[in-house]
C-alpha positions, 0 to 999 in steps of 0.5 A: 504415457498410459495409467493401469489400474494396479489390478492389472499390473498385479496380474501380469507381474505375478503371470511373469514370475510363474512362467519363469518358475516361481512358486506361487507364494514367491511370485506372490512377494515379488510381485507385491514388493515391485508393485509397491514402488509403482505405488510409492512414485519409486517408478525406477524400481517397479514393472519397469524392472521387471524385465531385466530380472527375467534376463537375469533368469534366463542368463541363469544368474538368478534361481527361480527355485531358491532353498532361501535359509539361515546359514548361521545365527544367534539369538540375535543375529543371523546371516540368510543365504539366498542361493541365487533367488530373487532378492524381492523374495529373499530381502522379505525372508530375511526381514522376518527373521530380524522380526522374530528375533526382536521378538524374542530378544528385543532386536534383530539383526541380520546380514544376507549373502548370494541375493539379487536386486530386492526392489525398494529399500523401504517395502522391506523396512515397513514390514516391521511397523505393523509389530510396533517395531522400528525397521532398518533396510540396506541393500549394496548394488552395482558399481555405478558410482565413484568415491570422492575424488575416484575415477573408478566406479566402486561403490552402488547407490547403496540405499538406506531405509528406516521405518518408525511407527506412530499413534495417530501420525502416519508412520516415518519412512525414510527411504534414500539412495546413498548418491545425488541420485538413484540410478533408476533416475537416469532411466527415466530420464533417458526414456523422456530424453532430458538431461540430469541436474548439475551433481548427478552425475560425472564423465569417464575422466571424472568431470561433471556432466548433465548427460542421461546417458554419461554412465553409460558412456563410462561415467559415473554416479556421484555420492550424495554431495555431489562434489567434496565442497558440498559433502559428497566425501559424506554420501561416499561414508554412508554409501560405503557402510551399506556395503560393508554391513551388506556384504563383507558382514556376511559374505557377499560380494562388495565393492568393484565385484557386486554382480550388474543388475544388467544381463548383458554384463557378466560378473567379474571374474574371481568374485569375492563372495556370494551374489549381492548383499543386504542388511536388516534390522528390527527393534522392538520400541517396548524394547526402549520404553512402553510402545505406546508412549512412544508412538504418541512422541513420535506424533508430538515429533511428526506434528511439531516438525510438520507446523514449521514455517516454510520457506518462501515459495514452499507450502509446507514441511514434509516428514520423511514418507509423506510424498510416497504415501501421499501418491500411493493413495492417488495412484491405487485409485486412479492407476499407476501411470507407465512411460510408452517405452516401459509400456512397449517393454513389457508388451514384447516380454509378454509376447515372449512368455505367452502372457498379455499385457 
């Protein structure tokens, strides 16, 4: 394992997203939103990713160039078409309009059609703190996952991020895959060459396995639950309504038909809708009560919960956010650190393209 400050990893990211084409204020976003994953410990969803965006590109599945837009709206409510972009430019778009239309309105809510894969839910949530406004992010994605008691993969990890600003507390975060596990998880685990936990995963004739690989043997990811004894027909519910506020709410593909992150797999034939999905909402606080009474009950809330007894063996009770912003502070100042096979990864692609890693 090798650290980089994020600097550099800032510098060859935004280099990458030119030379595929992206305007500089794209390229800019996207790099920013991936880097904020390295920074967070969201490691599955920062450069390591990169790659298979640009394969994405140059399988022409993505649009370095995209006229984002409003394709329908009220005062309210919109629906954004990405034409194909990257959903790390596309999702932040998006987000600025639910924030502006809680500006007007008090809230903002807006669905997203013929988008990528948009990096971590919880960047785009966390937009909306800095307005004293609470922010919602869902995204759908590849189908690795089967529903309580399926075969068949039918659903992505599906995640579900929250945003809510206090006074003096650090803000809540809640940021979460709809499944046991996100599948970047697997990743990881596969480039260390170690087995997942009991609940992550299920075999292509739906029995439990610990195997990295058994999603790529055919398997599948299980919702949060793991198995119905333990709830998973809960995290299929959660995970199923990220698809539908994502996708059939404004057109994109959902279900079976979300296109493969991965380049190597075509999108099924005779999809139903456009690219990938997503969904934001933002609500402005004075919209409830005075901002700032609320921001200091949010403190009393984050403070109270933060002084619970602790379990034996547990030194404290975290608050949603905490272990992400924790590391972020670390990892600004000592550096992200990257597996040797992410390592190798981005050398080759920079080799390819002309820039150094």
């Amino acid at each position: 394992m090798q650290t980089y400050s994020y600097n550099q990893l800032y510098h060859f990211t935004f280099e990458m997203l030119t030379k595929i084409g992206c305007p500089q204020a794209d390229a800019r976003i996207g790099t920013e939103v991936l880097l904020s994953a390295d920074l967070r410990g969201v490691d599955s969803h920062g450069v390591a990713r990169l790659s298979g965006y640009v394969r994405l590109w140059e399988k022409g599945r993505i649009n370095a160039t995209p006229n984002v837009h409003i394709a329908y709206e009220t005062p309210s409510t919109a629906v954004v078409d990405g034409d194909s972009g990257l959903g790390l430019v596309v999702a932040p778009f998006a987000m600025k309009v639910a924030i502006e239309k809680a500006k007007n309105v008090g809230t903002g809510w807006v669905s997203v059609k013929g988008s990528n894969h948009y990096g971590i839910a919880g960047y785009h949530a966390m937009l909306a703190l800095e307005h004293d406004m609470i922010g919602i992010s869902l995204t759908n994605a590849s189908p690795l996952v089967s529903p309580t008691f399926s075969r068949e993969r039918l659903l992505g990890t599906n995640p579900i991020a929250v945003a809510i600003p206090a006074k003096d507390q650090p803000p809540f975060v809640a940021d979460m895959a709809t499944t046991t596990a996100a599948n970047g998880k697997l990743e990881i685990l596969q480039r260390k060459g170690l087995d997942t936990p009991t609940g992550w995963v299920q075999d292509k004739d739906g029995s439990p396995t610990t195997s990295a690989n058994g999603v790529k043997d055919g398997g599948a990811l299980l919702p949060l639950g793991g198995d119905r004894e333990h709830g998973s027909h809960k995290g299929y519910a959660l995970g199923a309504i990220v698809d539908i506020f994502s996708a059939v709410l404004s057109g994109a593909n959902y279900g079976p038909w979300v296109p493969p992150f991965v380049a190597f797999l075509d999108p099924l034939p005779n999809l139903v809708g456009e690219g990938i999905g997503h969904f934001f909402g933002a609500m402005r606080v004075d919209a409830f009560r005075p901002a700032d009474e609320f921001k200091s009950h949010m403190d009393n809330w984050i403070t109270r919960f933060r002084s619970a007894t602790p379990t034996p063996g547990n030194e404290r009770v975290l608050i949603p956010g905490d272990p992400e912003r924790e590391l972020e502070a670390i990892r600004r100042t000592a550096g992200i650190p990257l597996l040797d096979p992410v390592v190798k990864d981005l050398t080759e692609l920079g080799e390819r393209f002309g820039v150094k890693f």
